[in-house]
N, C-alpha and C positions, 0 to 999 in steps of 0.2 A: 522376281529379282534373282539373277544370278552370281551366285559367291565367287564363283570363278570367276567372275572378270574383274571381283573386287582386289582379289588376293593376288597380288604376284605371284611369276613364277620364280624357281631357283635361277635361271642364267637372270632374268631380269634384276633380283635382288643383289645379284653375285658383280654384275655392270653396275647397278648404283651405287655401289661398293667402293668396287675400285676407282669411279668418276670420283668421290669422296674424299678418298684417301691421296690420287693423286693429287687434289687441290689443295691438301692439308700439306702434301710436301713442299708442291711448288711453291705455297705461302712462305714457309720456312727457310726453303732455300733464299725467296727475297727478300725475307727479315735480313740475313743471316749476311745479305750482300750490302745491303746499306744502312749504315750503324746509326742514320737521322731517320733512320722510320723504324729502326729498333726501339733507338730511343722514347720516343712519339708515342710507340705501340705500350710500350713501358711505363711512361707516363701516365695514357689513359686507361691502365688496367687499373683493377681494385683488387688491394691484396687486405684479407685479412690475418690478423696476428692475435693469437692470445695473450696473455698476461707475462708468459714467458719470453714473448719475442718468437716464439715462431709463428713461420705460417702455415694457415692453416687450409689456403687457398687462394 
């Protein structure tokens, strides 16, 4: 077995990366366009709060 072909290289890690982070914006950007699937998106999250009222996540 060779480890090399298990392990990425750096450009390869460095492209998955950035494929990553642009999907993370472009998501943002279309929350951010339509306030019915902000909403939605809002809804279906889970926030938790402590005893104080904040959150904590």
């Amino acid at each position: 077995m060779d480890i090399k072909k298990i392990i990425p290289t750096g450009p390869e890690v460095l492209r998955e990366a950035l494929i990553v982070l642009g999907g993370i914006l472009i998501a943002a950007w279309v929350l951010s366009q339509f306030p019915a699937l902000r909403k939605f998106v809002t809804d279906s999250s889970i926030t938790v709060k402590d005893t104080n009222g904040n959150s904590l996540y």
